[in-house]
C-alpha positions as CSV (number, residue, x, y, z in Angstrom):
1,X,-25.2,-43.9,-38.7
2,X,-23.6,-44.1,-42.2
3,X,-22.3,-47.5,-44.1
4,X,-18.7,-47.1,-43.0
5,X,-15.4,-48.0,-45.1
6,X,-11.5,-49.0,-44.6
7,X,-10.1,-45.4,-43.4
8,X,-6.9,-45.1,-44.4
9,X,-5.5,-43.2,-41.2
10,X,-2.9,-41.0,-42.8
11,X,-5.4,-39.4,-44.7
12,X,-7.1,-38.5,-41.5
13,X,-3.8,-37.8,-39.6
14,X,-3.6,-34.3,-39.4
15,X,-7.4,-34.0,-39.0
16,X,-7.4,-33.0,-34.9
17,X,-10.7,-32.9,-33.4
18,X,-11.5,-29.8,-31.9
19,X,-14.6,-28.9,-29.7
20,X,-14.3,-25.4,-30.9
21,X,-14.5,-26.2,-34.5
22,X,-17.6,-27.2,-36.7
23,X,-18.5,-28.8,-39.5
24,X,-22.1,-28.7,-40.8
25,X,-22.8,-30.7,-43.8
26,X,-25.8,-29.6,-46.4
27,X,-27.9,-32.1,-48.6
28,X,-31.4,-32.5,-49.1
29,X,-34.2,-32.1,-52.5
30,X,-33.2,-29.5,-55.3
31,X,-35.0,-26.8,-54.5
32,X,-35.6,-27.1,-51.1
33,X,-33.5,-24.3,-49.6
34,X,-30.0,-25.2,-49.8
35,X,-28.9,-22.2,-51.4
36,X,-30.6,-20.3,-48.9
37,X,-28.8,-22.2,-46.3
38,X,-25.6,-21.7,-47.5
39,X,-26.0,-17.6,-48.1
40,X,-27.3,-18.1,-44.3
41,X,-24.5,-19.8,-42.9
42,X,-21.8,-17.5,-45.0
43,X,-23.8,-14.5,-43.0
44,X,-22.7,-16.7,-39.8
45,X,-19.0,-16.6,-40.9
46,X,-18.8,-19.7,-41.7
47,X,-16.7,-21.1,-44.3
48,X,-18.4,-22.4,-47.1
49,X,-17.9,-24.5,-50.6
50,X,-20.9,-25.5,-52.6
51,X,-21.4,-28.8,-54.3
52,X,-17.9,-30.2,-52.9
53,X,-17.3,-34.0,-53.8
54,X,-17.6,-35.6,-50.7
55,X,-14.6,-37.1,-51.1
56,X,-12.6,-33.9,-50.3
57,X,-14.4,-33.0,-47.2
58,X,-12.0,-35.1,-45.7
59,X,-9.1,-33.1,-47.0
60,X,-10.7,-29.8,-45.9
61,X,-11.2,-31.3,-42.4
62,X,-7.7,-31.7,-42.2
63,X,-6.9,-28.5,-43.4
64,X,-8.7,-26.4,-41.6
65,X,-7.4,-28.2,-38.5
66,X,-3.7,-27.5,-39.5
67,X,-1.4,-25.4,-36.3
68,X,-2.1,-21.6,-37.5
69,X,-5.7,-22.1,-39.5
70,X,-7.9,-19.5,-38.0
71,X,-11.2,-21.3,-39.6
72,X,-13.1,-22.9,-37.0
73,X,-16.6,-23.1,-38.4
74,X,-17.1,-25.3,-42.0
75,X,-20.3,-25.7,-44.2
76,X,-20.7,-27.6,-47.6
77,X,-23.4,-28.5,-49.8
78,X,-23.3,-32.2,-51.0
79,X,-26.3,-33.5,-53.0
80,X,-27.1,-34.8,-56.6
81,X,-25.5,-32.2,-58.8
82,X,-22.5,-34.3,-57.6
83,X,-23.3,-37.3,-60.0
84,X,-21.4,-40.3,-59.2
85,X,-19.0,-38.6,-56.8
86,X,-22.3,-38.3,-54.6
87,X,-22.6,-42.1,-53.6
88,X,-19.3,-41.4,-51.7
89,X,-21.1,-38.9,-49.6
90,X,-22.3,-42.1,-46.6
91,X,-18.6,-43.1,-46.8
92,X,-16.9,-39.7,-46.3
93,X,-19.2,-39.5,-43.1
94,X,-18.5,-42.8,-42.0
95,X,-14.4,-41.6,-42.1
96,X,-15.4,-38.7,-40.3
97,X,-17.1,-40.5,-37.3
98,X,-14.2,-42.7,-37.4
99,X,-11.6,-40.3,-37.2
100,X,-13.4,-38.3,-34.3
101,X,-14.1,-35.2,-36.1
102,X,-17.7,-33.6,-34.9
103,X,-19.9,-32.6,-37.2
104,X,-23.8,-32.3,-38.2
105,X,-25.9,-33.3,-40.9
106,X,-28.8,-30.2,-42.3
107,X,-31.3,-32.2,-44.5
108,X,-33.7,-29.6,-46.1
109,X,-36.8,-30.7,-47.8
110,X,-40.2,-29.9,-49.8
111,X,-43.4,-31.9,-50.5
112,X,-43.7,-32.5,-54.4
113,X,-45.6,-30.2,-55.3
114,X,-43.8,-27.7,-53.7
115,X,-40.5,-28.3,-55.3
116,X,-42.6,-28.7,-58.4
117,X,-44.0,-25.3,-58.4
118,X,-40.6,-23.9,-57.3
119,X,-38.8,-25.4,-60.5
120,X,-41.5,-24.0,-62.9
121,X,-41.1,-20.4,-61.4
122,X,-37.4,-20.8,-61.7
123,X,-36.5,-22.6,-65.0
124,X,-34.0,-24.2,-63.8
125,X,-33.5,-27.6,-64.7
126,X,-33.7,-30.7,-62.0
127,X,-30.6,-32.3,-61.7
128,X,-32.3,-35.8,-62.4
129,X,-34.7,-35.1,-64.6
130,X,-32.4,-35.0,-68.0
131,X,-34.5,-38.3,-69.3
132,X,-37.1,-37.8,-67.6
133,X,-40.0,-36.1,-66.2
134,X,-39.7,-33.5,-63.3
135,X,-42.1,-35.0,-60.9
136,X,-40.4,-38.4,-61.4
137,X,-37.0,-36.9,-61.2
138,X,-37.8,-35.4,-57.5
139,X,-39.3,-39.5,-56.3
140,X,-35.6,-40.5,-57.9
141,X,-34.2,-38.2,-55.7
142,X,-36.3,-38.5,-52.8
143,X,-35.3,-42.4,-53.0
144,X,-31.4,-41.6,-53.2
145,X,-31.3,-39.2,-50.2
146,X,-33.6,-41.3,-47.6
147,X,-31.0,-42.7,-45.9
148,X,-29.5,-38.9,-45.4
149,X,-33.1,-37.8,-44.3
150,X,-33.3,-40.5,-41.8
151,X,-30.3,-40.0,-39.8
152,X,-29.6,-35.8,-40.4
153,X,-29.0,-33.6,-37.4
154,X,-31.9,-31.3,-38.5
155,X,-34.3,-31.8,-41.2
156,X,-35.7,-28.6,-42.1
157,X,-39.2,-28.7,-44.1
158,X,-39.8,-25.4,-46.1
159,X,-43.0,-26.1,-47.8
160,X,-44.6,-23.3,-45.7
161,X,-41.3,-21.2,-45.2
162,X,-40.4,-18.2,-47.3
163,X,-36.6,-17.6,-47.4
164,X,-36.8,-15.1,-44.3
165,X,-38.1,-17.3,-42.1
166,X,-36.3,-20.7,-43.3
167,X,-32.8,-18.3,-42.5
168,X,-34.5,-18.2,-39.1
169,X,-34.5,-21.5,-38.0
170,X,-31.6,-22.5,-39.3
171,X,-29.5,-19.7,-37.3
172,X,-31.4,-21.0,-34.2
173,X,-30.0,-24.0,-34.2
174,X,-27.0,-23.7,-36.0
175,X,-25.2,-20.8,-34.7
176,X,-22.7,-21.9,-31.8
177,X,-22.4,-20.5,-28.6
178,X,-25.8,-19.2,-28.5
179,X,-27.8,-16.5,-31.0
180,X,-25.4,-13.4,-30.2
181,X,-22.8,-15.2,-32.5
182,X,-24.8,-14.4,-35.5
183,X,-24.6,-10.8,-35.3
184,X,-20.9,-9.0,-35.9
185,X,-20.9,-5.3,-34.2
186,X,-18.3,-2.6,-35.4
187,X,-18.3,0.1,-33.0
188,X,-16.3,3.3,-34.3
189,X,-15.0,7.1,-33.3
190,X,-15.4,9.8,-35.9
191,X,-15.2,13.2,-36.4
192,X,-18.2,15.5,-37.9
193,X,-16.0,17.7,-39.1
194,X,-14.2,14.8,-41.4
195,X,-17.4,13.5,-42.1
196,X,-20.6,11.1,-41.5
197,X,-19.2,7.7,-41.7
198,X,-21.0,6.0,-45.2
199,X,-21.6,2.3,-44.2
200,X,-22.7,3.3,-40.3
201,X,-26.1,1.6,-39.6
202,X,-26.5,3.5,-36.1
203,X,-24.8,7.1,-35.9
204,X,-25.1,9.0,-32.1
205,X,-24.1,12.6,-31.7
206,X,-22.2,13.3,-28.3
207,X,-21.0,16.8,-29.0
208,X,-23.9,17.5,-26.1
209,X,-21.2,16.3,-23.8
210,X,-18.3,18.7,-22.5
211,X,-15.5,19.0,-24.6
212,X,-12.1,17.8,-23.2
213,X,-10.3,19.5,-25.9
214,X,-11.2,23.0,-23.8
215,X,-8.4,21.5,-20.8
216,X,-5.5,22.8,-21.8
217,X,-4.2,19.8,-19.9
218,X,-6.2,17.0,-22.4
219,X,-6.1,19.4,-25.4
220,X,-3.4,16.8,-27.0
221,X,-4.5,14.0,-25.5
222,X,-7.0,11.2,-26.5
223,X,-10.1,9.1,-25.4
224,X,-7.9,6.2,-25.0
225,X,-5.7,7.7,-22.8
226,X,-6.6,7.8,-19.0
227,X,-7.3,11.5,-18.1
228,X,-9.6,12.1,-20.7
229,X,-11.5,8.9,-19.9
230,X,-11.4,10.1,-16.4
231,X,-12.8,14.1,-17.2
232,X,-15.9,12.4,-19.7
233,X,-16.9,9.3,-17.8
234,X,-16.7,11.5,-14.8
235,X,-19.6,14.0,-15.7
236,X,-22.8,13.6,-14.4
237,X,-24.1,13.8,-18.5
238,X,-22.1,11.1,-19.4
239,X,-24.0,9.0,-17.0
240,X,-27.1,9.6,-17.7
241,X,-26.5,9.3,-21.5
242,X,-24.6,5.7,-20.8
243,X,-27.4,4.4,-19.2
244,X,-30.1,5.6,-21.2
245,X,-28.1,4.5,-24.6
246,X,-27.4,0.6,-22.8
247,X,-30.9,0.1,-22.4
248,X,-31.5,0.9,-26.1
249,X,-28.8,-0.8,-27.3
250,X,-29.8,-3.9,-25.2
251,X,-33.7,-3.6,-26.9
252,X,-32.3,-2.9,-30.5
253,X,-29.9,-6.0,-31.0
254,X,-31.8,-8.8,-30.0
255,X,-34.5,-7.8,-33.0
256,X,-31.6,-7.0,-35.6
257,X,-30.3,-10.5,-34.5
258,X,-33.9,-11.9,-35.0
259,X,-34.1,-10.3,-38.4
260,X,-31.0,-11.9,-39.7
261,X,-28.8,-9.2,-40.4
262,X,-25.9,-10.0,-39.9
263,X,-22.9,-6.9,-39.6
264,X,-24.0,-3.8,-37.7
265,X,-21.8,-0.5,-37.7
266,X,-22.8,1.9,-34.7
267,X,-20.8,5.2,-35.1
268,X,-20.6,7.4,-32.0
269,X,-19.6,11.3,-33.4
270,X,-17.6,14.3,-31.7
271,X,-16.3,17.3,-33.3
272,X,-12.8,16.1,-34.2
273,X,-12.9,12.0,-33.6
274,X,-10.5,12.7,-31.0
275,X,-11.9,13.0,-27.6
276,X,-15.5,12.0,-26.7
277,X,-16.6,10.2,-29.0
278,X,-13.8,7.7,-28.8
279,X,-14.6,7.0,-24.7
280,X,-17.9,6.3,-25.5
281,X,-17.4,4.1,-28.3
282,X,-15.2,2.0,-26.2
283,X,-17.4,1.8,-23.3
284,X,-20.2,1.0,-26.0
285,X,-18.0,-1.7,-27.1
286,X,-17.6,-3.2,-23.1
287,X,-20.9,-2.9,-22.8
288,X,-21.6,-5.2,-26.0
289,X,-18.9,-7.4,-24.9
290,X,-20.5,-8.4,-21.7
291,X,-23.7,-9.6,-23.4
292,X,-21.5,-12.2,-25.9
293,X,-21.9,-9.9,-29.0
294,X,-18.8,-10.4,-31.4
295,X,-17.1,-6.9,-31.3
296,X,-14.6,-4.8,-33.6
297,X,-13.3,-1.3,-32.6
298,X,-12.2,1.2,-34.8
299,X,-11.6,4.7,-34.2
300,X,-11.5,6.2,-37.6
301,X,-10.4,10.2,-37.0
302,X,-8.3,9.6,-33.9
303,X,-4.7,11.7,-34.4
304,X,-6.4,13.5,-37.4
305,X,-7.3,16.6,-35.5
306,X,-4.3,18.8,-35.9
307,X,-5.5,21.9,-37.1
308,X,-7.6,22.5,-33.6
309,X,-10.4,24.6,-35.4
């Protein structure tokens, strides 16, 4: 695809390709989007350096594949800004063909007069435009990146997108493993009496449900522990509040997921954090797991409830 040069394989030696692992390189016309692209892809959990010389992706391949690294998915911006160090950007591809390393190629774009109105709302300065004009800085660059436009992955056009929608279409068809990825769920216990839990985007109330804590036999036991499980999944309430909260839960995240956001906190309440409330949040949390929604568990009050009021 790219003009390829001499690799020097122990620069690449460490690099192991990995199907699981990612590497999505930006580029494309100043004030096209690739800001937006990058805040998008950080919101994916990817991780992300802007304006890296191309030379060092390399490096950061390698890296990132080392025994122990826990980061599978990489993004960087590479474009003009880079001056010289840009030219090398055909050649740090060309290495990372050779050396079997997957990875894509996001060209984003504008017509002229777009990117021209978008630099006069702005102020900012064009990158090529020091000695010269702005419309003649965005033909120079238009002429440097064609052979990137050409042969990208994706080339995104956002003439007609505002930043919403442009984050749209790049988390369709960027986010691996399908569009669940893009939305990380913490599901968590709590108590009332300690508290509504400040960052919780979704709070339930299931002090409706019997209270284990009434059993002198679960008093001083917990929702992870088997018996208590046993007395709140086995009421006839429970069911019916299960199946009635699934099928919301099922209708609310696919639209949070297509309005971009991208962390979600449900918080399911009791009196004490101790009992109820931490059944049902990990059943909420099976639940999510069996639809490929990236889950985190936290029971925030559980062995706080000492007092017994």
């Amino acid at each position: 695809m790219f003009e390829k040069r001499p690799t020097e394989p122990e620069e690449l030696e460490a690099c192991i390709p990995d199907a699981e692992r990612e590497l999505v390189v930006i580029t494309g016309m100043s004030g096209a989007g690739r800001s937006e692209a990058m805040h998008t892809f950080e919101d994916l959990g990817y991780f992300c350096i802007d304006n890296i010389p191309p030379a060092l992706i390399g490096q950061l391949v390698a890296l990132t594949a080392l025994p122990g690294s826990r980061i599978r998915h990489v993004a960087v911006v590479c474009d003009v800004r880079g001056g010289s160090f840009f030219s090398e950007l055909s050649a740090a591809l060309a290495e990372l063909a050779a050396s079997g390393h997957p990875y894509r190629v996001l060209f984003l774009t504008a017509d002229d007069r777009t990117l021209v109105r978008r630099f006069k709302e702005t102020r900012r300065r064009h990158p090529l435009a020091d000695d010269q004009s702005l419309a003649q800085g965005i033909r120079a660059e238009r002429e440097l990146l064609k052979p990137f436009e050409e042969n990208a992955d994706l080339l995104i056009d956002s003439s007609q997108l505002r930043p919403q929608e442009l984050r749209a279409v790049i988390r369709q068809r960027f986010i691996s493993g399908g569009a669940l990825d893009a939305l990380n769920v913490t599901v968590s216990s709590f108590g009332f009496k300690y508290g509504l839990p400040i960052d919780a985007d979704i709070v339930i109330d299931v002090r409706f449900l019997p209270n284990p804590f009434y059993m002198p036999k679960l008093r001083d036991r917990n929702g992870l522990e088997k018996p208590v499980r046993a007395f709140v999944l086995g009421r006839v309430e429970t069911e019916e509040f299960l199946r009635r909260w699934y099928d919301m839960l099922d209708m609310l995240l696919p639209g949070y997921v297509a309005e971009g956001k991208a962390q979600l906190h449900i918080a399911l309440g009791c009196t004490g954090g101790m009992h109820r409330s931490v059944v049902l949040a990990e059943q909420t949390a099976e639940h999510l797991r069996r639809h490929a929604y990236v889950i985190n568990t936290n029971h925030r009050d559980l062995g706080k409830d000492k007092d017994r009021t």
